[in-house]
C-alpha positions in Angstrom: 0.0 0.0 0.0 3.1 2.4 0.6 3.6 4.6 -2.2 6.3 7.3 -0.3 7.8 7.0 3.5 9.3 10.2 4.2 11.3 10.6 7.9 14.2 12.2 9.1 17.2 9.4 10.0 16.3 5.9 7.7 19.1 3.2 8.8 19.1 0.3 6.4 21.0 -2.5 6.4 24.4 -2.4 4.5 24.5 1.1 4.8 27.0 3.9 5.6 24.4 5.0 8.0 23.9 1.7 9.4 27.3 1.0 9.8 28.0 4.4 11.6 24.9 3.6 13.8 27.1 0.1 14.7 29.7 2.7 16.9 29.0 3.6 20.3 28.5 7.4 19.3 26.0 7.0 16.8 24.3 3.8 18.7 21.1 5.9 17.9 20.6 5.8 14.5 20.6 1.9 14.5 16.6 2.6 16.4 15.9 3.9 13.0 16.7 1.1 10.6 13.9 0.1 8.6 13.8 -2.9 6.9 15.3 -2.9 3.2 12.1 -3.4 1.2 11.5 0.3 2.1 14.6 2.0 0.9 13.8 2.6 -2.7 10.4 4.5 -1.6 11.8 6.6 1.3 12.8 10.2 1.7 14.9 11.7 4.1 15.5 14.8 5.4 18.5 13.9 8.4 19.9 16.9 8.8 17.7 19.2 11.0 17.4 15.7 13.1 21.3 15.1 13.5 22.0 18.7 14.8 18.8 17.8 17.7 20.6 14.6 18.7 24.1 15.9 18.9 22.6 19.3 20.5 21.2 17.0 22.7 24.1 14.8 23.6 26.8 18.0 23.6 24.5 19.9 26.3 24.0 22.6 24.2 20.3 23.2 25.7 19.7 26.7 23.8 19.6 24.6 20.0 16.9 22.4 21.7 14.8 24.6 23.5 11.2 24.3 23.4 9.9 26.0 20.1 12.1 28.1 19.6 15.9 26.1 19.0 17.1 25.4 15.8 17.0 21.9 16.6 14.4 21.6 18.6 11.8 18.7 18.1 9.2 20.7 16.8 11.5 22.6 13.9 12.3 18.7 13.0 8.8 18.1 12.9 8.1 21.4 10.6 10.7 20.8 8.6 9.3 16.9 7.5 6.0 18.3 7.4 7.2 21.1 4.9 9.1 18.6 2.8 6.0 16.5 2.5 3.7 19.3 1.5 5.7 20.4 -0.9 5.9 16.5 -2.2 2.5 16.7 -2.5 2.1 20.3 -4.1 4.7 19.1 -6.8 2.8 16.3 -8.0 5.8 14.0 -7.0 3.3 11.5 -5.6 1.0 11.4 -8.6 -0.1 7.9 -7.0 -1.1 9.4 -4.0 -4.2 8.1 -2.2 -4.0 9.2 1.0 -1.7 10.9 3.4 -1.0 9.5 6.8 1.1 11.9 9.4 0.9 12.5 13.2 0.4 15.3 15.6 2.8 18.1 15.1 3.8 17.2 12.0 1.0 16.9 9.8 -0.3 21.1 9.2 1.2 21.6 5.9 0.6 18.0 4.4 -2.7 18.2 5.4 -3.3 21.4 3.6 -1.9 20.1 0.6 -3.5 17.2 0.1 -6.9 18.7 0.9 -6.3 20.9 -2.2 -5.7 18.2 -4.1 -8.7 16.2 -3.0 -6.7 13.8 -0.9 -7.7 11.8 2.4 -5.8 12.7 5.1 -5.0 10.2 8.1 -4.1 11.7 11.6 -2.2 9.4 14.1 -2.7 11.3 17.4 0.0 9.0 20.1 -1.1 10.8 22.6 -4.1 12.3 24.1 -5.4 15.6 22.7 -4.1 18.4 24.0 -7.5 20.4 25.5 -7.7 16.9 27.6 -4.1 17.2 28.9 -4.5 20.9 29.7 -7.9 20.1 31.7 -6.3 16.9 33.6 -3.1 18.3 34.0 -3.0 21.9 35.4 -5.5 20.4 38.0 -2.5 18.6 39.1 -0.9 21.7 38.9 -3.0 23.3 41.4 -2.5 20.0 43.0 1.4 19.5 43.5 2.9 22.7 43.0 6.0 21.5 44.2 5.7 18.7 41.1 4.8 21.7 38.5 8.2 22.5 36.9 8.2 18.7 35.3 4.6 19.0 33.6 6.6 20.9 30.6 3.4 19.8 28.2 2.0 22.8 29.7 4.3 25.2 27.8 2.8 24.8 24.2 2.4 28.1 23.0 -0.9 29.1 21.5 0.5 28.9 17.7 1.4 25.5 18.0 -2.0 24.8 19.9 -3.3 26.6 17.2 -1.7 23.7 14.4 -2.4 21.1 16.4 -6.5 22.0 16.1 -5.7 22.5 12.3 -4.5 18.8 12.1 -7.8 17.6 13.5 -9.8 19.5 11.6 -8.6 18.2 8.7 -8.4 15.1 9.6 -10.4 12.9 7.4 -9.5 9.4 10.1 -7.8 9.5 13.2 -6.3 6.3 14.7 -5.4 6.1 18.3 -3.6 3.5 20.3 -6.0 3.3 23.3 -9.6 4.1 24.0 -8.4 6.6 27.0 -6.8 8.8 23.8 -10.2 8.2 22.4 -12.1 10.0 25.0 -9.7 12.6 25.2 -11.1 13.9 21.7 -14.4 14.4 23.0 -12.4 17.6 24.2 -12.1 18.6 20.8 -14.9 21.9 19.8 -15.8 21.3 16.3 -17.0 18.4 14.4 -15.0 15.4 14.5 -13.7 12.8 11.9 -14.0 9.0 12.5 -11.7 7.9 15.4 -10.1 4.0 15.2 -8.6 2.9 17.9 -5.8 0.4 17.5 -3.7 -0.7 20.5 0.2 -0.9 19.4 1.3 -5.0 20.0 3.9 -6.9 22.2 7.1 -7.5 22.2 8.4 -11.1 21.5 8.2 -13.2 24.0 10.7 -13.8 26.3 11.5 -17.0 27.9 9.6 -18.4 31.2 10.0 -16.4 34.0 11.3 -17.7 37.6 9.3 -16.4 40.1 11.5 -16.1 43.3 9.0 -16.5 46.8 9.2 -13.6 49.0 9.3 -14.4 52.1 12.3 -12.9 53.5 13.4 -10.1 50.4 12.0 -7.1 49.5 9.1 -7.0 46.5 11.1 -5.5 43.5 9.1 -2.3 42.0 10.4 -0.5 39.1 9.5 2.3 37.2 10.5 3.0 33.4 9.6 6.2 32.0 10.7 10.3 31.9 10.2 11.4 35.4 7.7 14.1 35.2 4.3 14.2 37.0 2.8 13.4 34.0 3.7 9.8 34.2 2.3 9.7 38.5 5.7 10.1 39.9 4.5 11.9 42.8 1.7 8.9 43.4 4.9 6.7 43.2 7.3 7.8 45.4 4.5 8.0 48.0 3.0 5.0 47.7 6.5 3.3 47.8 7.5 5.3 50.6 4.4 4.2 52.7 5.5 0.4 51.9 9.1 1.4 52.8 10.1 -1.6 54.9 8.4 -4.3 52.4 9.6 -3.4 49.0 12.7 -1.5 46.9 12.1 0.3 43.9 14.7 0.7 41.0 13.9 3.8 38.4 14.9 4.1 34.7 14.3 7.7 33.3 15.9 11.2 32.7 14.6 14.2 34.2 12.8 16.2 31.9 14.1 19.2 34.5 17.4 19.0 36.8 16.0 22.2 39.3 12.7 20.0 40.9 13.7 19.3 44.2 10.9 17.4 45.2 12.5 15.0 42.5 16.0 15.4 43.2 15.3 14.5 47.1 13.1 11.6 45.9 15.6 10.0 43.6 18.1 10.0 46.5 16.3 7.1 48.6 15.8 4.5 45.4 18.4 2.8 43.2 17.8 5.2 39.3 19.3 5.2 36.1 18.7 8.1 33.9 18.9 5.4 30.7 19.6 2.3 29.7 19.9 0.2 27.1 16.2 -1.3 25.7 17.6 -5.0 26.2 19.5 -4.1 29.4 15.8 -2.4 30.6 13.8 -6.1 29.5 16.4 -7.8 31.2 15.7 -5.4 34.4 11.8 -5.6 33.6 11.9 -9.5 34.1 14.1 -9.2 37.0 11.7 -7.1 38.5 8.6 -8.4 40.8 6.2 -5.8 39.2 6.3 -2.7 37.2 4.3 0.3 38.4 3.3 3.0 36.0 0.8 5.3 37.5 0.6 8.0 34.4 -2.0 10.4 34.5 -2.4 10.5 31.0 -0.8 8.5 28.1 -1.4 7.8 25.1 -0.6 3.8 25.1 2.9 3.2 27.5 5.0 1.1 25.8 6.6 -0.2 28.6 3.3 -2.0 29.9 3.3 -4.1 26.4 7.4 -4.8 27.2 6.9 -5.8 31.1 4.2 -8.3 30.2 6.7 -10.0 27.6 8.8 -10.7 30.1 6.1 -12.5 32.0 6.0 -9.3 35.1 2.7 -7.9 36.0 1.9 -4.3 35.5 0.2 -2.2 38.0 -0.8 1.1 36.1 -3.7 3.4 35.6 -6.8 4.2 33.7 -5.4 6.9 31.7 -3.4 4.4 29.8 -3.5 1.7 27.4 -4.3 -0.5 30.6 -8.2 -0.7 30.2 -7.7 -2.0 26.6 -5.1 -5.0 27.5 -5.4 -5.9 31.0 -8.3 -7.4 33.1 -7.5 -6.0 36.5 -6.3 -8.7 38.6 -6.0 -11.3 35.9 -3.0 -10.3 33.8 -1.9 -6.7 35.7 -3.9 -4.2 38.1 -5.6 -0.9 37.1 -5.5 1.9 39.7 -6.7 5.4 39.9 -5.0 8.0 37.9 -3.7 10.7 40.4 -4.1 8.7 43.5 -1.1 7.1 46.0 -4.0 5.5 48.0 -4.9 3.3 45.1 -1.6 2.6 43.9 -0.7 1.8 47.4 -3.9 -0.8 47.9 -2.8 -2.8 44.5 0.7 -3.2 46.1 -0.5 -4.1 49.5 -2.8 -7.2 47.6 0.1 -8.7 46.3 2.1 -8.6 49.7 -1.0 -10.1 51.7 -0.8 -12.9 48.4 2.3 -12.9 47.1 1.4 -16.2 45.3 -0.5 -14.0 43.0 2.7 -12.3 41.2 3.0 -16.3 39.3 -0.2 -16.3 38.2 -0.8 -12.9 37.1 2.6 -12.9 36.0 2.1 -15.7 33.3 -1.7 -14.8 32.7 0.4 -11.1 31.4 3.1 -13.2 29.1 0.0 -15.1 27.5 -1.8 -11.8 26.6 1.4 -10.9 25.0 1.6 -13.7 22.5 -1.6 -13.3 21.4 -0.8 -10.0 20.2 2.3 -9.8 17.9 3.1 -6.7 16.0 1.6 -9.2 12.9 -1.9 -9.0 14.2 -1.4 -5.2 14.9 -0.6 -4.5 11.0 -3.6 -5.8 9.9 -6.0 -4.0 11.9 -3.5 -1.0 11.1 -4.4 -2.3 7.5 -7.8 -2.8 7.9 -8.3 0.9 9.7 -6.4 2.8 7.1 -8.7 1.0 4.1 -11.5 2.5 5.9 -10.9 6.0 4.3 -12.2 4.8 1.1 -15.4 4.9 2.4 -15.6 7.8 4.6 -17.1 10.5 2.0 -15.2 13.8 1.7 
């Protein structure tokens, strides 16, 4: 079905890029290798995306501030929406059916296409943004002291402003998670169709060993940035309540370096700003359970990759949770925005530790039954849709 793939950094096999990707310096790039049958159809545009990743890695925090750095991630996302738009306006895709982008980067292609009378497909990954603003300066209010690392909040209105555009002209939207679906219902003028297709599993990984309690520690840990949007507050409390019972090991970078309610918090747990993905499975299925208490995500990857492992997720209903765990059969749901809750699910499994086995393996069987196979051709099956949905 792929007439053009255009993206910033494409790594295929073979290549110079590839092979550059191969040294520890560039490690990065090998994340973007596609597989070969694509490379005769894609289009790059690398550069505005290199000068990001090495801004990034040199420190050099003024080329990567929000908005307004060269390299920031939304001039990379303007610049691949321009070169697409102008694709489009030069009749380069003459095949062109339909246009699929995602949020932030999809304004200019959009607009083109709709000139041209084609369809245009709008991945949203994350809830829409009238929905964060409502959930999350609440929590604001909330935990003031939490505030500086909800940096979502700082969208100015102009890029608000785009991101309405792109639903607006948005003839589909597909969403990983039903809880991204209600957040549309935020959205003040008339809506396109909304598909909701959860992302898949990782492969397997071999059987578990579930080591008894009794005299250690239950082993929590928490993968993901560390800003309040992801519950860390809820986290460190709950864990701090449970002190005595259980250790918890943290793998994220700070989205700020001047919270001190973070800063103070990271001192009494084991945390690594990053990791390696396989050295984070490895830790995921040498981990008792993996909380994730976000108060609002789009999907969260990292409950798919914990429940390849064969460990049990406790996280929230402003997730993907809802759509791929039954609470108490293959992982817990708890209330967005609330230690109590979080705490409660914890406390169940040390009154039954017995149950991290069960659930545990009930978790790795929902993940083979969902490969990224069956994922593509619902992906497919979503995206063939838009042939019927009149323009």
């Amino acid at each position: 079905m792929l007439d053009g793939f255009h993206t910033t950094i494409a790594s295929f096999e073979g290549s110079f890029l590839d092979q550059l990707g191969g040294t520890r310096m560039f490690s990065e790039i090998r994340r973007r290798r596609y597989d070969t049958s694509l490379r005769s159809i894609t289009r790059q545009a690398p550069w505005r995306e290199a000068g990001r990743l090495i801004a990034t890695r040199a420190g050099l925090e003024k080329l990567v501030a929000h908005e307004i750095g060269t390299f920031c991630v939304d001039a990379v996302y303007r610049d691949l929406d321009r070169r697409v738009a102008s694709s489009l306006k030069n009749g380069r895709n003459k095949k062109t059916e339909a246009v699929y982008a995602y949020e932030d980067g999809a304004a200019f292609s959009f607009e083109i296409a709709k000139e041209n009378g084609i369809p245009c497909i709008y991945d949203l990954p994350i809830g829409y943004w009238r929905a964060a603003r409502y959930y999350l300066e609440n929590e604001r209010e909330r935990r003031p002291q939490w505030s500086s690392t909800l940096t979502g909040l700082q969208d100015s209105f102009e890029k608000l402003q785009r991101k309405d555009r792109e639903v607006m002209l948005a003839d589909l939207i597909i969403v990983a998670s039903s809880f991204t679906r209600s957040t549309l219902k935020f959205f003040p003028g008339k809506l396109a169709p909304v598909a909701v297709v959860p992302y898949a599993f990782p492969p397997v990984g071999e059987r578990k060993t579930y080591r008894p309690l009794r005299k250690r520690k239950l082993k929590l840990l928490f993968v993901g940035g560390l800003s309040q949007r992801k519950g860390i507050a809820e986290l460190f409390e709950a864990v701090a309540a449970l002190a005595p019972h259980v250790e918890l090991t943290i793998v994220g970078y700070k989205v700020v370096n001047h919270c001190a309610a973070l800063n103070k918090a990271l001192q009494n747990h084991t945390w690594y700003p990053s990791l390696p993905h396989q050295e984070i499975l490895h830790l995921m299925k040498a981990s008792d359970l993996l909380l994730f208490p976000s108060l609002f995500e789009g999907f969260g990857l990292v409950i798919t990759e914990a429940m390849s492992q064969g460990t049990p997720v406790i996280t929230t209903d402003r997730t993907a949770g809802p759509d791929i765990i039954n609470h108490g059969e293959n992982g817990w749901i708890s209330e967005a925005g609330s230690s109590n809750s979080l705490q409660a699910a914890i406390e169940e499994i040390l009154l039954k530790p017995g149950i991290l086995e069960s659930t545990g393996e009930c978790a790795r069987e929902t993940a083979a039954e969902r490969p990224w196979s069956v994922y593509e051709k619902e992906l497919i099956a979503a995206v063939q849709e838009v042939e019927r949905i009149p323009l």
